[in-house]
C-alpha positions in Angstrom: 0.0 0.0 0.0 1.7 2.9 -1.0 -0.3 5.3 0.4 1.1 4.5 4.0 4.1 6.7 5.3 6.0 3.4 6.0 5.8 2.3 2.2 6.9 5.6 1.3 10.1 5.4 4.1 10.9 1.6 2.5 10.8 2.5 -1.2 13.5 5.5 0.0 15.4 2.7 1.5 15.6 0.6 -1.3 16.7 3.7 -3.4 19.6 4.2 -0.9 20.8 0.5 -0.8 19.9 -0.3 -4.3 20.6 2.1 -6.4 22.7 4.7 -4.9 26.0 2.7 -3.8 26.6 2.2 -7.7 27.2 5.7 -8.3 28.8 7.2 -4.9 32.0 6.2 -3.9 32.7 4.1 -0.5 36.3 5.4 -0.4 39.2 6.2 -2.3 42.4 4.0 -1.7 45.8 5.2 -1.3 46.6 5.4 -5.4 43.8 7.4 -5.6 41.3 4.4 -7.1 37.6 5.5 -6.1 36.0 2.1 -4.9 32.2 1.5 -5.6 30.2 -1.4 -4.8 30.9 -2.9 -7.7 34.2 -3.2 -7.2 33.4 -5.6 -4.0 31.4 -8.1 -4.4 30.2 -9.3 -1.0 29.3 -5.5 -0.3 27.0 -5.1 -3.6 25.2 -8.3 -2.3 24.6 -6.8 1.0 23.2 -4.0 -0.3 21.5 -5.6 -3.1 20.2 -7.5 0.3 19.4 -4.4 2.2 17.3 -3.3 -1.0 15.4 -6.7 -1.5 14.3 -6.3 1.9 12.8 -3.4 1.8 11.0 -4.2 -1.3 9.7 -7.5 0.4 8.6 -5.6 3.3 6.2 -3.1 1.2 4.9 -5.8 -0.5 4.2 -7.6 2.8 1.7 -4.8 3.9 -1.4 -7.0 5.0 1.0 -8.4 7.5 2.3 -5.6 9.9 4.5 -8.0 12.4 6.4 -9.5 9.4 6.9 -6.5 7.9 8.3 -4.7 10.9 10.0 -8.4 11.5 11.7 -7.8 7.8 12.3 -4.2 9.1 14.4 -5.3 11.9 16.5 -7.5 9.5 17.5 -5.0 7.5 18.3 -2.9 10.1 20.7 -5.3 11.1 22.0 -6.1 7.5 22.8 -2.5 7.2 24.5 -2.1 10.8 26.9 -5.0 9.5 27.3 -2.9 6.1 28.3 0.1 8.6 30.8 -1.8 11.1 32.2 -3.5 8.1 32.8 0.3 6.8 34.3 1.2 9.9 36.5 -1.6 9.7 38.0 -0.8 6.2 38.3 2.6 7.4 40.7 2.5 10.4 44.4 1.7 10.3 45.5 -1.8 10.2 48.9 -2.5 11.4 50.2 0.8 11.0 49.2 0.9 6.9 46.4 2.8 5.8 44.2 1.1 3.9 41.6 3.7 3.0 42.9 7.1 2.2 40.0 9.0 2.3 36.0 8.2 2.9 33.6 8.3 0.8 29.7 10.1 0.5 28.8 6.1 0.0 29.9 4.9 3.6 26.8 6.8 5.2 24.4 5.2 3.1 23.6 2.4 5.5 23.1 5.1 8.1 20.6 6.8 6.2 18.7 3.8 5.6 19.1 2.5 9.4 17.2 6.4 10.4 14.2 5.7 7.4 14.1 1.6 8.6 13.5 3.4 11.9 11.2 5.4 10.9 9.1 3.4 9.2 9.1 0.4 12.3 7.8 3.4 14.2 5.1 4.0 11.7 4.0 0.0 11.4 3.9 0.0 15.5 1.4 3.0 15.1 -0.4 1.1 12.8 -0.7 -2.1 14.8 -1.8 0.1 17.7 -4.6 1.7 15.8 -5.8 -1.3 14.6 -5.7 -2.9 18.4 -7.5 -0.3 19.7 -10.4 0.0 17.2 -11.0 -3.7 18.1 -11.5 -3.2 21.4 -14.5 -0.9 20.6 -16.1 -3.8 18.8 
């Protein structure tokens, strides 16, 4: 249902993780080589992941507990993504492996906040459901 807040807050999700990692840079190594997610493979998968998710949870609208259950996967799909970012981005052993950061590490970030934001919108949901059935 698209007319819901929380389909509009996934489909910006799925953007983020599936279309925008392709064209902005994670980070640029030390010869100056910009690295996308193409260029790794495991990372385009988990945010090929992260974008599958999403879509599965707007499509699973009729069902609010799964799709806040999908929700929560994601969010931790894309808190992996972020520690795994954090972890190419320090200094390993005195060698710097990532010379400098790119607009495409804060992607998962920005997708954690709208994930958030659109768990908070299913929970309001479910509670407006619940409490019209009391009244019956």
């Amino acid at each position: 249902m698209i007319q819901r807040i929380q389909s509009l807050y996934l489909i910006v999700v799925a953007i983020l993780t599936g279309v925008l990692p392709f064209f902005f840079n994670l980070w640029i190594d030390i010869d100056g080589i910009e690295v996308f997610a193409t260029n790794e493979m495991l990372i385009s998968i988990a945010f090929y992941a992260s974008a599958v998710l999403a879509v599965w949870a707007i499509v699973q609208f009729k069902n609010r507990k799964n799709q806040f259950v999908i929700n929560r996967l994601n969010m931790i799909l894309n808190v992996f993504l972020l520690g795994f970012f954090v972890y190419r981005s320090l200094n390993l052993s005195g060698e710097a492996l990532v010379s400098e950061k790119g607009i495409g590490m804060l992607i998962p970030v920005f997708s954690i906040v709208f994930l958030v934001l659109a768990n908070r919108a299913i929970k309001k949901d479910e509670d407006l459901v619940k409490s019209v059935d009391r009244l019956r």
